[in-house]
ROZATI-297466 format. One record per atom (N, C-alpha, C): residue number from 0; atom name; x, y, z. Coordinates in steps of 0.02 Angstrom, whole numbers, always signed. Layout:
> NUM;CA;X;Y;Z
...
//
This chain:
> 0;N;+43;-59;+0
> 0;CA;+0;+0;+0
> 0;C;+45;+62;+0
> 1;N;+43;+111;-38
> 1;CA;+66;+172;-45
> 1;C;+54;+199;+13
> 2;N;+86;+266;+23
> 2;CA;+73;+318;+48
> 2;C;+1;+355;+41
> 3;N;+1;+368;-26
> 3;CA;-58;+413;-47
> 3;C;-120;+371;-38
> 4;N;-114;+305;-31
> 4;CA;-151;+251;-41
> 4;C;-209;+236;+61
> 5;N;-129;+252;+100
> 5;CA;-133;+251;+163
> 5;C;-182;+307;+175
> 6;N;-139;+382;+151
> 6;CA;-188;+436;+188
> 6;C;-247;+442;+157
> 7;N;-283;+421;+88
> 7;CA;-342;+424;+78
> 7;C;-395;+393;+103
> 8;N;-373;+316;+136
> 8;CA;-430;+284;+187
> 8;C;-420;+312;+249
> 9;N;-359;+338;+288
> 9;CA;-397;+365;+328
> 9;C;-431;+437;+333
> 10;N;-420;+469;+286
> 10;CA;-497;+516;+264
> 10;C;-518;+508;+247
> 11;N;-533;+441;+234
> 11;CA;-606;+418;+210
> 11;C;-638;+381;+283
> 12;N;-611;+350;+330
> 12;CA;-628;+313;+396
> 12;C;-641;+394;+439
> 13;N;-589;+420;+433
> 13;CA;-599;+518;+496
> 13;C;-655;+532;+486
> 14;N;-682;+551;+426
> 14;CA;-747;+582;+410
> 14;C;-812;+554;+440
> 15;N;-816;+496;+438
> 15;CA;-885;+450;+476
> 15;C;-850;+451;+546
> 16;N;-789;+442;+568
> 16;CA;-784;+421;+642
> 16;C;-800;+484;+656
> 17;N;-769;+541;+644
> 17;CA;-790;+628;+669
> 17;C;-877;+639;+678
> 18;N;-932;+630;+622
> 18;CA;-975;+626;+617
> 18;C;-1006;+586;+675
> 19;N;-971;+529;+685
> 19;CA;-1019;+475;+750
> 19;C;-983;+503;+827
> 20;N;-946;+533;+840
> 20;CA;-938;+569;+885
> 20;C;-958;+628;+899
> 21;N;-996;+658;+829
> 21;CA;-1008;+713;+862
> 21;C;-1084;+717;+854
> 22;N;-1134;+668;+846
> 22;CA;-1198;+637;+855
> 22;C;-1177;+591;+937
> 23;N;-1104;+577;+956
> 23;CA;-1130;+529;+996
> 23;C;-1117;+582;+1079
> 24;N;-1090;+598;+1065
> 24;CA;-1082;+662;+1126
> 24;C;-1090;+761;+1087
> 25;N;-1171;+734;+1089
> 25;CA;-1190;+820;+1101
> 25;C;-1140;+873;+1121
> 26;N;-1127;+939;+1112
> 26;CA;-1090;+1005;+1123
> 26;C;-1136;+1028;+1195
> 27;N;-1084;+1025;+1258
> 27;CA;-1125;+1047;+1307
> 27;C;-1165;+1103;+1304
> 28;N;-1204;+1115;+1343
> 28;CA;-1239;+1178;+1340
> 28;C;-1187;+1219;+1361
> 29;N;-1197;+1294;+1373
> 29;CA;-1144;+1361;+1355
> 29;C;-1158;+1331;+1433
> 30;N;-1120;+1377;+1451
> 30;CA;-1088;+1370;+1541
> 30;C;-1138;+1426;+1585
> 31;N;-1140;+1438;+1626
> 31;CA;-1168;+1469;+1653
> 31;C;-1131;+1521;+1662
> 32;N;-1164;+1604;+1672
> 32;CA;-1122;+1657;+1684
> 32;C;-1141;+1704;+1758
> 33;N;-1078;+1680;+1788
> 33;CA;-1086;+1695;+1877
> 33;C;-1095;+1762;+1854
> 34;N;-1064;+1818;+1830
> 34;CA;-1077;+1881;+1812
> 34;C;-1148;+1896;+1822
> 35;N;-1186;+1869;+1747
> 35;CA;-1284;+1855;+1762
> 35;C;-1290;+1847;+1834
> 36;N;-1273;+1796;+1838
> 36;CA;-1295;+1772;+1918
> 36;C;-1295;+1832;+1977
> 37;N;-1234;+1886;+1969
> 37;CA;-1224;+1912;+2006
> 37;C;-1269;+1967;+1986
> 38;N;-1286;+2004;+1939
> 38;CA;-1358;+2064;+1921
> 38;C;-1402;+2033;+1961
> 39;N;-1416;+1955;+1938
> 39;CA;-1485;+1927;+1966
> 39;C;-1490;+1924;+2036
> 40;N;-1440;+1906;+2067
> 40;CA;-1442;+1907;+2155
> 40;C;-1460;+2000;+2173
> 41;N;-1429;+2022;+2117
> 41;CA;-1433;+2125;+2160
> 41;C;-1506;+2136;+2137
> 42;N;-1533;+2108;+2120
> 42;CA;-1614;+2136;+2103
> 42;C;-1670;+2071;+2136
> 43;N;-1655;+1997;+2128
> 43;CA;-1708;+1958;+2179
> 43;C;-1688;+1932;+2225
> 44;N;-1612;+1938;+2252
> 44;CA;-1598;+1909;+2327
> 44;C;-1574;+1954;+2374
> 45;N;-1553;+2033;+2363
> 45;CA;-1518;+2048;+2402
> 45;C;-1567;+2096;+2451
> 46;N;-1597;+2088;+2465
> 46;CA;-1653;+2095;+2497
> 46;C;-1674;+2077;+2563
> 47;N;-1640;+2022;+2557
> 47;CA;-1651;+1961;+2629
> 47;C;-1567;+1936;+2643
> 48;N;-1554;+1921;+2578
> 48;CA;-1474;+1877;+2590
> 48;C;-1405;+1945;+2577
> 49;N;-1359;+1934;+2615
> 49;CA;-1315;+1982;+2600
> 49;C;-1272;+1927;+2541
> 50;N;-1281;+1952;+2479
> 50;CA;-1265;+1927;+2413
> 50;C;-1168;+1917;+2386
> 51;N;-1139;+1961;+2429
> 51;CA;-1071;+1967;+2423
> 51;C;-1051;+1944;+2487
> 52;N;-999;+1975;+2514
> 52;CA;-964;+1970;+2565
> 52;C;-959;+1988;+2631
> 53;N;-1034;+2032;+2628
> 53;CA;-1055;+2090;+2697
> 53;C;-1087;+2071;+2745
> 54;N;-1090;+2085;+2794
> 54;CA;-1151;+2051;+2826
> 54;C;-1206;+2074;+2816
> 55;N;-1267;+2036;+2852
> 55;CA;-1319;+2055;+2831
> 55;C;-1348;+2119;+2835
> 56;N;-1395;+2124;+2806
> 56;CA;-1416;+2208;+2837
> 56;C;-1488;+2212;+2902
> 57;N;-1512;+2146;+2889
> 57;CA;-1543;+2147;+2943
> 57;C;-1554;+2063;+2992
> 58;N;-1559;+2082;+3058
> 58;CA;-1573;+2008;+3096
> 58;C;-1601;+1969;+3061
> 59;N;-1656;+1966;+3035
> 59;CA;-1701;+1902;+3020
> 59;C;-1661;+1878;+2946
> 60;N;-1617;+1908;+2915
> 60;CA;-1610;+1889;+2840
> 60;C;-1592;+1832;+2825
> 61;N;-1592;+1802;+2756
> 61;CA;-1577;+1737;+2737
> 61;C;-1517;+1719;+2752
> 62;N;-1484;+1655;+2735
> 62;CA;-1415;+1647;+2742
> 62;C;-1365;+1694;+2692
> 63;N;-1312;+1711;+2737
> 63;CA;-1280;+1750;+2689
> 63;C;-1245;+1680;+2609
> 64;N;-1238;+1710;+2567
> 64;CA;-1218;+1688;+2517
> 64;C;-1159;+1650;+2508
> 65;N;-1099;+1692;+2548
> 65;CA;-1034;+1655;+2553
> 65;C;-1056;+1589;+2580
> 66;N;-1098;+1572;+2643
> 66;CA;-1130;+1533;+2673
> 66;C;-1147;+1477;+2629
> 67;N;-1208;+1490;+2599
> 67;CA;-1237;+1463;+2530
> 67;C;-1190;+1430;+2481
> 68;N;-1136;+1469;+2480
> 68;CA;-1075;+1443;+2445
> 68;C;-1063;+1394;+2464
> 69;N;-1050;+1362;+2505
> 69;CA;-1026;+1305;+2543
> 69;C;-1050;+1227;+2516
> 70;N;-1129;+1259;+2475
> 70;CA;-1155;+1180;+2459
> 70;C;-1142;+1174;+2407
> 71;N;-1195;+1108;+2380
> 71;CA;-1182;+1109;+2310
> 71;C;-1221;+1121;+2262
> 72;N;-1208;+1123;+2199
> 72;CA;-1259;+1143;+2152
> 72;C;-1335;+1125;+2161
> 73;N;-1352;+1050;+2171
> 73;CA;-1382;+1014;+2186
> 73;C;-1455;+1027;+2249
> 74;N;-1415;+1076;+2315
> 74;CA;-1444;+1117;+2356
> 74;C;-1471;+1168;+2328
> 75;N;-1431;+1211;+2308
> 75;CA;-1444;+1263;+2295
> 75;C;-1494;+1281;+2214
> 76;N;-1496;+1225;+2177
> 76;CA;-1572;+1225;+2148
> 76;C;-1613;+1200;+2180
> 77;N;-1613;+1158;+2221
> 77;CA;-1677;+1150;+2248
> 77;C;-1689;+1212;+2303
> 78;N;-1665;+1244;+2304
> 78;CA;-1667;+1288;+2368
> 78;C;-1709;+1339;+2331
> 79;N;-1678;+1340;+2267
> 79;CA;-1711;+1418;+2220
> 79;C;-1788;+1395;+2177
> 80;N;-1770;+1329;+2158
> 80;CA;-1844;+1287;+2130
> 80;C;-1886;+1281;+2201
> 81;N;-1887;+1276;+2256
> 81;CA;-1922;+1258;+2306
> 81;C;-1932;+1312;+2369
> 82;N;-1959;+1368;+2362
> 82;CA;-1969;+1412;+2398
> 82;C;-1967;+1426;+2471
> 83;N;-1941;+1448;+2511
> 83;CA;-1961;+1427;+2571
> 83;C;-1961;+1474;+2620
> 84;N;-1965;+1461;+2670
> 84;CA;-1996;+1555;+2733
> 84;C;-2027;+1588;+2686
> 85;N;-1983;+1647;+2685
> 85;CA;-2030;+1693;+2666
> 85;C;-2003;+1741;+2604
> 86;N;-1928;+1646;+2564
> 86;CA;-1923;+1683;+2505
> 86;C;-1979;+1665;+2449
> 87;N;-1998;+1706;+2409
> 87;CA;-2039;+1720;+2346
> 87;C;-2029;+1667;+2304
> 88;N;-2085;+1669;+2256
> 88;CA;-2045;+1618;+2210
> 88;C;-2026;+1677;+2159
> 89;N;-1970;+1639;+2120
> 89;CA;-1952;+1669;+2048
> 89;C;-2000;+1663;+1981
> 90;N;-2057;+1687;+1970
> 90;CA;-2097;+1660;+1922
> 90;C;-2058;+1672;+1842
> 91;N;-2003;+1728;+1848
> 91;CA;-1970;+1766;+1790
> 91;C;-1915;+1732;+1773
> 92;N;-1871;+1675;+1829
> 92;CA;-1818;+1680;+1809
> 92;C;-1805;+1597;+1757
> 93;N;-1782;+1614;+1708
> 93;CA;-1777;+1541;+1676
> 93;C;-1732;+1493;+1704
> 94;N;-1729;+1445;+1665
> 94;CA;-1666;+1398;+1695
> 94;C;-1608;+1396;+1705
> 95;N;-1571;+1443;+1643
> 95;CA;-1537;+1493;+1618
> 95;C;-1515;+1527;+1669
> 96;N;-1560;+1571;+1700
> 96;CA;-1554;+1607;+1770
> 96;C;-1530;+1591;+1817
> 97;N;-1560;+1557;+1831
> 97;CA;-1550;+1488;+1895
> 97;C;-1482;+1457;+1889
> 98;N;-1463;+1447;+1828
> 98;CA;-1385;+1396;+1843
> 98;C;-1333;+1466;+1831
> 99;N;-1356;+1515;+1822
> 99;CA;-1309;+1575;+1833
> 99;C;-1300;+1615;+1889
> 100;N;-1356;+1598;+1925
> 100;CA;-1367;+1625;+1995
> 100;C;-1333;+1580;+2059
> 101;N;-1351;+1501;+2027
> 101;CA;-1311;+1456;+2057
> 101;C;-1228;+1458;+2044
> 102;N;-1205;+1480;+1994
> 102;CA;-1144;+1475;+1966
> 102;C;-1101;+1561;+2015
> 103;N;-1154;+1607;+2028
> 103;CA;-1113;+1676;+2071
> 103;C;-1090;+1636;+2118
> 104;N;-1158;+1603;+2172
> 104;CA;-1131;+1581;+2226
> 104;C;-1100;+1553;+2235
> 105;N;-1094;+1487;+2205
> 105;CA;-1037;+1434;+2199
> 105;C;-965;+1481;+2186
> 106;N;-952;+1525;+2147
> 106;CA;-922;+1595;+2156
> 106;C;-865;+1618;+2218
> 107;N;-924;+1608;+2238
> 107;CA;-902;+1663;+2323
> 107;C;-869;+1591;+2366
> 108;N;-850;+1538;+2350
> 108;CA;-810;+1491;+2393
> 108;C;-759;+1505;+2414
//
């Protein structure tokens, strides 16, 4: 077998193997952006939770965030999917939202 003979089957074999790898593992979704996350905490969490590094601003408030930091992703959607005291629900924020909001805090570790 030649040379020229060699490299033409395997661009002829690359082309289908490339193709079945890239049907067989999907392009993850884009990443989440703690940035977003962080607008989104200064307008629906900071209210109750001190969102950065401060303390709270008042006795009764949520856990601070650095705090929050501590868990894992896993918590902290269910924490934001599952409402609780006397936080609100998010009726506005997409999913999108949510793993960017999860992605600030995780952030602040």
């Amino acid at each position: 077998m030649t040379d020229r003979t060699a490299s033409l089957i395997l661009k002829w074999i690359r082309g289908p193997a490339i193709a079945v790898l890239v049907l067989a593992f999907p392009v993850a979704a884009a990443a989440a952006d703690a940035e977003a996350g962080l607008a989104l905490a200064g307008r629906w969490c900071n209210a109750c939770h001190s969102i950065g590094t401060e303390e709270p601003r008042q006795e009764d408030a949520g856990p601070l965030f650095t705090e929050l930091a501590k868990k894992d992703a896993a918590y902290l959607n269910s924490a934001i999917n599952r409402p609780h005291d006397f936080m609100p629900e998010f009726p506005s924020l997409s999913d999108a939202d949510k793993e960017d909001l999860v992605a600030y805090i995780q952030s602040l570790r």
